[in-house]
TIKOLLUM-229371 format. One record per residue (C-alpha): residue in three letters; x, y, z. Coordinates in steps of 0.001 Angstrom, whole numbers, plus 524288, in hexadecimal, padded with zeros to 5 digits. Layout:
ALAXYZ
...
end
This chain:
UNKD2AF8543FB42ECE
UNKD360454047425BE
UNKD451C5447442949
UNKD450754A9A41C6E
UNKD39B85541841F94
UNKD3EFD556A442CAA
UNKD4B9655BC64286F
UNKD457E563A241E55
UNKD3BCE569AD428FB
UNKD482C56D214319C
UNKD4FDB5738A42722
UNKD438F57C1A4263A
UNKD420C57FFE4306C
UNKD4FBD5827843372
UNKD4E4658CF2425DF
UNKD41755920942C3F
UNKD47D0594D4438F6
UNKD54ED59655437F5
UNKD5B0E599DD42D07
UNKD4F4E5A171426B3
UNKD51175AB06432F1
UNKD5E175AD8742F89
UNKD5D6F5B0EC4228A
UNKD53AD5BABA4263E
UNKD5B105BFE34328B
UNKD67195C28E4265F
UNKD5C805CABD41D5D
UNKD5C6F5DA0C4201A
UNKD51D15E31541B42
UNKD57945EC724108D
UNKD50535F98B40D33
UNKD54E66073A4096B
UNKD53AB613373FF67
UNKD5AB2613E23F53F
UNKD5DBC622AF3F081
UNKD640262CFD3E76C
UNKD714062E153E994
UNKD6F3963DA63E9CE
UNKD632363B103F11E
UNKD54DB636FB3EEA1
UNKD4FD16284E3F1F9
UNKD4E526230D3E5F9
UNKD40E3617883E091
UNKD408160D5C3D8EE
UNKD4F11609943DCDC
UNKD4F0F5F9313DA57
UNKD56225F15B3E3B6
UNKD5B3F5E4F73E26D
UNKD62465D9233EA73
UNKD6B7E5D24E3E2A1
UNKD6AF65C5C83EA2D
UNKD5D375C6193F0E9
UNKD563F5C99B3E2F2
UNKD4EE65D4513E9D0
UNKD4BB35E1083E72A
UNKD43E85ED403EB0B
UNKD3F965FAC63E615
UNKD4203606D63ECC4
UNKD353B60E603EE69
UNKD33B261D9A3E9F8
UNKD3930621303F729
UNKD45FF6188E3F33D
UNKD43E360EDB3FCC6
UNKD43495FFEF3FD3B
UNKD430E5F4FF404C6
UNKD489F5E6C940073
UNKD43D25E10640FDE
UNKD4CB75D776414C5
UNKD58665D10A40D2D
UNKD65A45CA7F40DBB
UNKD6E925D4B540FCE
UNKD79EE5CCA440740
UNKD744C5D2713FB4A
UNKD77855DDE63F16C
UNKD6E1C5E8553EDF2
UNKD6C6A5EDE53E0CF
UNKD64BB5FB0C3DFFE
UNKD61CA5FF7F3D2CD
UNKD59E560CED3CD8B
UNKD5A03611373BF4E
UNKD63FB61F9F3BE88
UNKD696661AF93C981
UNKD7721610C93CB7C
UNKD740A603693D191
UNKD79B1601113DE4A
UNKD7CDC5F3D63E5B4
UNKD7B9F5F2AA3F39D
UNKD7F335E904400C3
UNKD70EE5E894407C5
UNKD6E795F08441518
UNKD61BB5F30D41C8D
UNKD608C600F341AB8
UNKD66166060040BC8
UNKD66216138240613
UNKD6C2D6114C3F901
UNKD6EF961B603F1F2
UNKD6FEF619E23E191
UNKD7894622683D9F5
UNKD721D628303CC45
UNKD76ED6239B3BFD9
UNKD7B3A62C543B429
UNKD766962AED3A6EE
UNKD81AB6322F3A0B2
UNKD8906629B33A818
UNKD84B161DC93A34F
UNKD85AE62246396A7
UNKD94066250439926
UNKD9645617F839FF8
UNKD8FF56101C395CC
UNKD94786195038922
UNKD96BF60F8437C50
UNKDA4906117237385
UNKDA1B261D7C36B2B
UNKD96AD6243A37238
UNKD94586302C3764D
UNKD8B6E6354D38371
UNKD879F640AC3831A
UNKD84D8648E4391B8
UNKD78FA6516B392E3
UNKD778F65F3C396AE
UNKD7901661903A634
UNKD7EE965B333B282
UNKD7FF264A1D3B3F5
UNKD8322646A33BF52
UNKD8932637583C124
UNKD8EC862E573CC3A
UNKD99D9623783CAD8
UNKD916B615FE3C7A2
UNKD92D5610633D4BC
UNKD91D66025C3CEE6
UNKD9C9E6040B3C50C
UNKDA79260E553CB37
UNKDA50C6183A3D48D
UNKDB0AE61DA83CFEB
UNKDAAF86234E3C291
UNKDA022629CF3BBED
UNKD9F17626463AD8A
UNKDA9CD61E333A8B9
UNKDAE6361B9139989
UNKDB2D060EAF398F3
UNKDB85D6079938E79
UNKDB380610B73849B
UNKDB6B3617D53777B
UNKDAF416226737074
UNKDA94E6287D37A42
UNKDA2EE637FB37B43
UNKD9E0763CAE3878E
UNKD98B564AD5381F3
UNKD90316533838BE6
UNKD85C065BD738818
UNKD87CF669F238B8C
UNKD887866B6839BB8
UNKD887A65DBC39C87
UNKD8FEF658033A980
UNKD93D464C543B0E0
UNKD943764ED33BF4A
UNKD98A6642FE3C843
UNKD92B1640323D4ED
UNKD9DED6398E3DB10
UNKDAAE66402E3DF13
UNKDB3CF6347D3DE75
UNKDB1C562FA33D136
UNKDB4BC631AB3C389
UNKDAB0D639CC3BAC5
UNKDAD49632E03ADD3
UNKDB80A6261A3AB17
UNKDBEB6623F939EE8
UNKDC4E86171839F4C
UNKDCB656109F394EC
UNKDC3F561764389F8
UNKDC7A361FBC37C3C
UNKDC0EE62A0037527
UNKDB9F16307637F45
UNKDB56863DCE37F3F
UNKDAD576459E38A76
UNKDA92E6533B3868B
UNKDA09E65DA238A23
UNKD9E366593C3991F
UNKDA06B65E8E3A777
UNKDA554654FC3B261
UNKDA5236555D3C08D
UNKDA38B6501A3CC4D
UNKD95A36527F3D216
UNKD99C865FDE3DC12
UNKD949D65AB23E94D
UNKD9B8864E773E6E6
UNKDA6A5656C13E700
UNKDB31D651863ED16
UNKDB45A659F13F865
UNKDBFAE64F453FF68
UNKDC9ED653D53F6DF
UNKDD1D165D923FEA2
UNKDDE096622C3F6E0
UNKDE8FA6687B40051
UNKDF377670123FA73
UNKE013966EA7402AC
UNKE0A5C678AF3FA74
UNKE0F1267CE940636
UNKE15BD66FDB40761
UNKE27336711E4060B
UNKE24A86665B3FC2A
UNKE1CE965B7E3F68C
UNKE1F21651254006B
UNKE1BF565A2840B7D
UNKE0F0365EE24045E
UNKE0C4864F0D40172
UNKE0F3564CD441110
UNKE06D765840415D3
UNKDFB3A6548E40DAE
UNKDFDAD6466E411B2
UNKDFD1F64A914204A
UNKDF22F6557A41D7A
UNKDE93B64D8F414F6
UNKDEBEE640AE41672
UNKDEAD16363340B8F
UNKDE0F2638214004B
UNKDE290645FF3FFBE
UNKDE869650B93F46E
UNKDF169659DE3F63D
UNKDF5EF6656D3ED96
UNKE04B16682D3EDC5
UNKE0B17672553E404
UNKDFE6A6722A3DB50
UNKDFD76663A83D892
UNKDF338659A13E104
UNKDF86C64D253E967
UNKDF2E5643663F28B
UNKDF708640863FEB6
UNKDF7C9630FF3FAE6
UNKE02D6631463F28A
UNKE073F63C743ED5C
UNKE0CA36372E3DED2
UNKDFDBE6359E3DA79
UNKDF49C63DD23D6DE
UNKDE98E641C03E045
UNKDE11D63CAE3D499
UNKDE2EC62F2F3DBF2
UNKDDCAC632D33E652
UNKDD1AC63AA93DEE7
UNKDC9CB62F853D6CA
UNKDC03E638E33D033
UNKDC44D63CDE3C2D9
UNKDBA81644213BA8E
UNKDBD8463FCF3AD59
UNKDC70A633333AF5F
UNKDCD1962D333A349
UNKDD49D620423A5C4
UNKDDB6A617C13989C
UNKDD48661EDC39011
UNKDD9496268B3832D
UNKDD20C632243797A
UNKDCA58638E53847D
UNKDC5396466D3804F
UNKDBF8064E9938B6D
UNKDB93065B38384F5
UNKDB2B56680738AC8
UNKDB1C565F3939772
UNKDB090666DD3A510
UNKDB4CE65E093B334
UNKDB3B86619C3BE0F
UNKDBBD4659193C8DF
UNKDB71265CCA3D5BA
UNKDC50C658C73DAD7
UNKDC5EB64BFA3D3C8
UNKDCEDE64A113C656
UNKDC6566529D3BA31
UNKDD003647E63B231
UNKDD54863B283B1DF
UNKDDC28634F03A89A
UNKDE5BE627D33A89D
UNKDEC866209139EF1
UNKDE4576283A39507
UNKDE8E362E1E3899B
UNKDE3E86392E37FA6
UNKDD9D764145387BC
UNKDD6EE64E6B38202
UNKDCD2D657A038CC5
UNKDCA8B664E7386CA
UNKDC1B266FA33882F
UNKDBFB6669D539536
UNKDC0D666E893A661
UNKDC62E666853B040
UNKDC21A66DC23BD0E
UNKDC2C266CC93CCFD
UNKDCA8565EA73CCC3
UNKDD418658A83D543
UNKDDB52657273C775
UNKDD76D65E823BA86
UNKDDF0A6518F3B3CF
UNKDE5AB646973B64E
UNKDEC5C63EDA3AD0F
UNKDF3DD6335D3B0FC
UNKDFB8A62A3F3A3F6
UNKDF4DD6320D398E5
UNKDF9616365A38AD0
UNKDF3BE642603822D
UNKDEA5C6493838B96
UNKDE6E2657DA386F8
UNKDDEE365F6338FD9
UNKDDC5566ABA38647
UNKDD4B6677EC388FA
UNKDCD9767570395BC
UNKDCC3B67A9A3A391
UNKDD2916745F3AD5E
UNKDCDC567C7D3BA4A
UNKDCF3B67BA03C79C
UNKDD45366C623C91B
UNKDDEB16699D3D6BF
UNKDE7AF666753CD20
UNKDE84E6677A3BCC8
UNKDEEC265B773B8E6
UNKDF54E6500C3BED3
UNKDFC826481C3B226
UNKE034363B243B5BA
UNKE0AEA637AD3A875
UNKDFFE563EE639F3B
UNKE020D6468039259
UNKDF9BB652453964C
UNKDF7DA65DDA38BE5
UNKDF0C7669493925D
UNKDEC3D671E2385F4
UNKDE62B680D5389D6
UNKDDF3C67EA839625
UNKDDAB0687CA3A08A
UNKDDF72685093AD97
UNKDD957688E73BABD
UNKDDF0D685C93C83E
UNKDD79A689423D34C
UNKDCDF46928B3CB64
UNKDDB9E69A853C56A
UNKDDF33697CB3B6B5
UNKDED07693213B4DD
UNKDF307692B33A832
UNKDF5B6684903A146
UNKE039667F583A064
UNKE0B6667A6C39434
UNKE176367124393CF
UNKE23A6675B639126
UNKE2D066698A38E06
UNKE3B0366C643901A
UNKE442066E7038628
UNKE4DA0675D537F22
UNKE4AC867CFB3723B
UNKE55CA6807C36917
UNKE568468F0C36616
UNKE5DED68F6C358EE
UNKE5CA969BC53527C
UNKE5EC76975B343C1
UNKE5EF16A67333C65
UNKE6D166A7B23414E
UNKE76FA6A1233393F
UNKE7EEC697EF33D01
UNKE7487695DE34899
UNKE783669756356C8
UNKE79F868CE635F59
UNKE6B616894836443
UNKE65F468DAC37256
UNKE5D53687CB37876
UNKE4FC86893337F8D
UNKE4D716820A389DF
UNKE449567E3339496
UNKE4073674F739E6C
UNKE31816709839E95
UNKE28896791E3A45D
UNKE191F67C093A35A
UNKE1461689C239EBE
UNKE08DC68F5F39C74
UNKE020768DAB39141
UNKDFB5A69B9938E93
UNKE02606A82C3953B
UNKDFAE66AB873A253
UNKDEE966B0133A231
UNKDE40F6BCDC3A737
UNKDDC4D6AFEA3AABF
UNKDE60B6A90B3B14E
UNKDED0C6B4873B80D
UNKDE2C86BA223BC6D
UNKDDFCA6AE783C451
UNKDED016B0103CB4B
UNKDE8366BE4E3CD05
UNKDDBE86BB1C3D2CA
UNKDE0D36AECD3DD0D
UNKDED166B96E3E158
UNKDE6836C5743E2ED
UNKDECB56CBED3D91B
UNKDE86A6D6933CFC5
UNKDE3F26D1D63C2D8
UNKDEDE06D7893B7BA
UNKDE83D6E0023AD4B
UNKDE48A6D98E39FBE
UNKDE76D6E68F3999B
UNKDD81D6E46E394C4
UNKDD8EE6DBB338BB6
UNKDD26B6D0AA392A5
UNKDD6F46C56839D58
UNKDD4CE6B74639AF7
UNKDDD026AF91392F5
UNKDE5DA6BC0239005
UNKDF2F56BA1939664
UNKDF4E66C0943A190
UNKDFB896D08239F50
UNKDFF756DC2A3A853
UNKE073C6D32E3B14F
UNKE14EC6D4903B64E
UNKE1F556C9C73B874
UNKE1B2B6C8CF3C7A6
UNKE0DD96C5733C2C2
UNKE12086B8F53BAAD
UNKE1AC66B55B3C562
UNKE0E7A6B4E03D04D
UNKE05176AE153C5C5
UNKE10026A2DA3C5D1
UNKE110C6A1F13D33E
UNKE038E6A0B63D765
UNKE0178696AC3CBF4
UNKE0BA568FA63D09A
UNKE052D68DAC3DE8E
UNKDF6EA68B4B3D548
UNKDFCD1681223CDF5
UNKE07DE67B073D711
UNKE11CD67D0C3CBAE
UNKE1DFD688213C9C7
UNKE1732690883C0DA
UNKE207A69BB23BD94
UNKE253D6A5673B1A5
UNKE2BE569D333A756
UNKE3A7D69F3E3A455
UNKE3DF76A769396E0
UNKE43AE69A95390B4
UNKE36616935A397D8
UNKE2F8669B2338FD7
UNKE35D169A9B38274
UNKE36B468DF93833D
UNKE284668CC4384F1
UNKE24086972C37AE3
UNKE2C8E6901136F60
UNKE24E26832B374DB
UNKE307367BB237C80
UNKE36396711337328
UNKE2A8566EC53694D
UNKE2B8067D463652B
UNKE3A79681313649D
UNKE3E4C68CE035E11
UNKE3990690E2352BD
UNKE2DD169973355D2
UNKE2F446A769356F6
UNKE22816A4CA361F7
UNKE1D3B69B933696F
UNKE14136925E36081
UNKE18A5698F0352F3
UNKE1FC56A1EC34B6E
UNKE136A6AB8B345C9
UNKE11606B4BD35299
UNKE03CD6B5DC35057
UNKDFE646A82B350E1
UNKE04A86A54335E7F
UNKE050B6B24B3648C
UNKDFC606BE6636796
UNKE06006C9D9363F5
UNKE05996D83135F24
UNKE01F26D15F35035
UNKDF30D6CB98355A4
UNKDF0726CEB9364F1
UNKDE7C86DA1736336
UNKDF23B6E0D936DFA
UNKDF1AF6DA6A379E6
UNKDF1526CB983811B
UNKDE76C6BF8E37C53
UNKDE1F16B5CD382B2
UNKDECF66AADD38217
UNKDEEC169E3837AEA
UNKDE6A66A21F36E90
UNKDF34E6A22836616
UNKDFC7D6975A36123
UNKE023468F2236BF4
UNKE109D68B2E36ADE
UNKE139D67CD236AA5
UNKE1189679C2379DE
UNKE02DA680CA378E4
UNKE094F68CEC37EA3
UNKE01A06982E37B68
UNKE05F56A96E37916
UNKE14C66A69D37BE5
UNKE16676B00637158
UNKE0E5D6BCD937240
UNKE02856BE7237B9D
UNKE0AC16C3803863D
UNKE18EE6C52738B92
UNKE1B0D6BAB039582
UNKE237B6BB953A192
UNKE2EA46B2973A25E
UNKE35946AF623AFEB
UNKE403C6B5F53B55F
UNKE42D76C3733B84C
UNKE521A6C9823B49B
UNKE55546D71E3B976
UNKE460E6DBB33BAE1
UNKE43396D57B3ACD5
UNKE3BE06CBE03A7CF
UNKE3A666C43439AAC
UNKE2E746C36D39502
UNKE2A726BA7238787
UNKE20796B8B737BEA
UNKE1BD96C39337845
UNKE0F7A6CA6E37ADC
UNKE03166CE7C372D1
UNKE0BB96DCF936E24
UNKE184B6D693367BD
UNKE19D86D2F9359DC
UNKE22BC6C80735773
UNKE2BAB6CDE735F1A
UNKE2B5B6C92836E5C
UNKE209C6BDF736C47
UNKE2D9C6B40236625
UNKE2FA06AA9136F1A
UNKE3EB36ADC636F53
UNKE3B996BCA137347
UNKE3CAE6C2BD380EB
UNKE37CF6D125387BF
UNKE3CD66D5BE39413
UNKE358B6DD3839F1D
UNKE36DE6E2BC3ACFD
UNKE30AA6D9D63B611
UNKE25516E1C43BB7E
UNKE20856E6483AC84
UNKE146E6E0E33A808
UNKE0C116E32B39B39
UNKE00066DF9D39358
UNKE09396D5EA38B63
UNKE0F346CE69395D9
UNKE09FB6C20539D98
UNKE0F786B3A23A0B1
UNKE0DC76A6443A02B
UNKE140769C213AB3E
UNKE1BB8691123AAEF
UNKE193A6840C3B282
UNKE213967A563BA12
UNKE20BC670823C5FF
UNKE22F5676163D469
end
């Protein structure tokens, strides 16, 4: 026998019984179901090692069986409807495969200028666990795109923690016609808000909720949200599900949509500019919105019910146009701002004119519309108090009649502990100054919005004798509606049992609904023509 062939024979042999044992001592045998992420074990599932180039099927049960492998190796599982998952090796796997969405494919993979339309009924999507866990449907880079549901169309998301739909660095995008939510037994059920108001101050609220909660938690002091992390943020930090999140993007038009948060943000936007939601309802959020570095948003005509907090706005120009408020199921009225200024009060029929006077005022919120049935009676109804009488000519939208001064007073203060803002009566000169609309109006309107009574006021000339709904007349130049006409309106402050009361009501002529006029009245009198509307500033 030649050296040669005996070396070869004992390297052989050393494979055969050596190392060949080892190799096979290293192998494990891999088997498993693989199943519905809801439930159900799911056939025909094809499973693949990346390195070891094999593969098995499961059966109709959902099980397979790949025998014995290298463990080092990466499984890839794939099933048509259903997202691809990759997988470290065990002995025992139940993998479970998340569906996919064809409407969100469609919205993942939209072209420049298309438009997807949604179907009738409820689709129901998870975050693409191989892209970002952290969103559903993303635009990305995009232009030109419609996302138009069909009537009772929605988008419900299966995952708490996640963003419904991503707009990210895109133009021209309009969603319309669609519900989103969050799928309800996902629901976030960890988020625990605490309100301290019984705190002496902030930094005694922030260290009794630090103490209380510890970190990661919210907090409600004085009607705003904070987390016990660092107070100078928004709890949005802390809450990374946003609904509809817009980020770097510009001409976004959100029409006759309806969100529902499930205590994450209903709406995002950042460094975004020139968003436009109307017709729309933003509903049961941690936030309703929350804009952060945006220009020329207008959030026009919608419903914004029943969110922890309305609106957190980090350097944003916000315009809030006509919307219907609701705070812990009670309608609150919407709030207009009042710049600061000074208007000159030159009265030029006198000759030579008088030295000028001036209006002024500091700036201050106040409501848009005078308080009304619909929103009283909500006060009524959470304080046990008797409903006052519409004098039969219907509730609603109607401002609010048959109430005394006391009555205004206690719908301020308990809005004030709804909202976690001073809500009070505004001054005389608070509310001139408003009516003649602050600086941009100035003085030369007999009332507020115009000079011909009937276009901007409900008076003795068109109100068929008595109250109408409000805000179907002319608004003045800050979108403040029935400052003249409609009804009286209480002003603050009470001198010797009197009170001063301004604008008119649905009985006068031209006469009492000028914005310069005045009426006087004992305290405790109330009529068919008097109600109120409320001023707004920070605790």
């Amino acid at each position: 026998m030649s050296r040669k062939y005996y070396i070869n024979i004992v390297i052989l042999g050393f494979y055969t019984l050596v190392i060949t044992p080892i190799y096979s001592i290293n192998k494990i045998s891999v088997s498993g179901t693989v199943e519905h992420i809801e439930g159900g074990l799911l056939g025909e599932a094809q499973l693949t090692l990346m390195r070891q180039k094999k593969s098995a099927t499961t059966n109709r049960f959902g099980e397979f069986d790949l025998g014995k492998v290298f463990p080092n190796d990466t499984l890839l599982v794939k099933l048509d409807g259903f997202q691809h998952r990759y997988l470290m090796l065990d002995s025992e796997m139940k993998i479970k495969l998340y569906p996919k969405s064809k409407i969100q494919d469609l919205i993942n993979n939209a072209r420049n200028g298309e438009t997807i339309t949604i179907p009738s009924g409820i689709h129901y999507i998870y975050p693409d666990f191989n892209i970002d866990s952290t969103v559903g449907m993303t635009i990305n880079y995009k232009t030109d795109i419609t996302i138009m549901g069909n009537k009772g169309s929605e988008i419900r998301l299966k995952w708490t923690n996640a963003d419904i739909i991503y707009i990210h660095e895109s133009n021209n995008i309009t969603i319309k016609n669609l519900t989103l939510g969050y799928y309800v037994p996902y629901k976030n059920s960890d988020i625990i808000i605490t309100t301290i108001d019984s705190a002496k101050n902030f930094d005694n609220a922030f260290g009794i909720a630090r103490r209380q909660l510890g970190k990661n938690s919210i907090f409600k002091y004085k009607g705003k949200l904070y987390h016990t992390n660092n107070f100078k943020e928004p709890v949005g930090n802390i809450i990374p599900g946003k609904a509809v999140n817009i980020y770097n993007s510009y001409d976004v038009y959100i029409d006759s949509i309806r969100i529902f948060g499930e205590n994450n943000i209903c709406m995002n936007a950042k460094n975004s500019r020139n968003i436009q939601i109307l017709n729309s309802e933003v509903n049961e959020g941690l936030y309703g919105f929350v804009f952060n570095k945006c220009s020329n948003i207008k959030i026009d005509n919608s419903l914004i019910a029943d969110n922890s907090e309305i609106l957190y706005n980090k350097k944003a120009q916000i315009d809030l146009i006509e919307n219907t408020i609701k705070i812990a199921g009670n309608y609150v009225p919407e709030f207009v701002l009042v710049n600061g200024g000074s208007i000159e009060m030159l009265d030029e029929s006198i000759i030579p004119p008088p030295k000028p006077i001036y209006l002024s005022a500091k700036s201050f919120n106040i409501s848009r519309t005078e308080i009304t049935f619909k929103q009283f009676d909500a006060f009524c109804i959470s304080t046990n108090r008797e409903l006052p009488d519409d004098s039969e000519w219907g509730r609603g939208d109607r401002p609010v009649i048959n109430i005394k001064y006391e009555d205004a007073q206690a719908y301020c203060n308990w809005l004030t502990g709804l909202l976690g803002k001073s809500i009070k009566l505004p001054s005389v000169d608070e509310w001139e100054y408003a009516a003649r609309g602050g600086t941009i109006g100035g003085d030369d309107k007999l009332y507020s919005g115009g000079n011909n009574i009937e276009d901007v006021s409900w008076c003795k000339f068109n109100s068929n004798d008595r109250s109408q709904p409000v805000g179907l007349k002319i608004a003045n130049e800050l979108g403040i509606y029935d400052m003249s006409g409609n009804v009286y309106e209480f002003c603050s402050g009470i001198q010797d049992s009197m009170i001063i009361l301004k604008g008119g009501s649905w009985a006068n002529s031209g006469v009492g609904c000028r914005v310069s006029d005045h009426v006087v009245s004992k305290v405790d009198f109330w009529d068919d023509n008097i109600g109120f509307r409320c001023i707004e500033s920070e605790l």
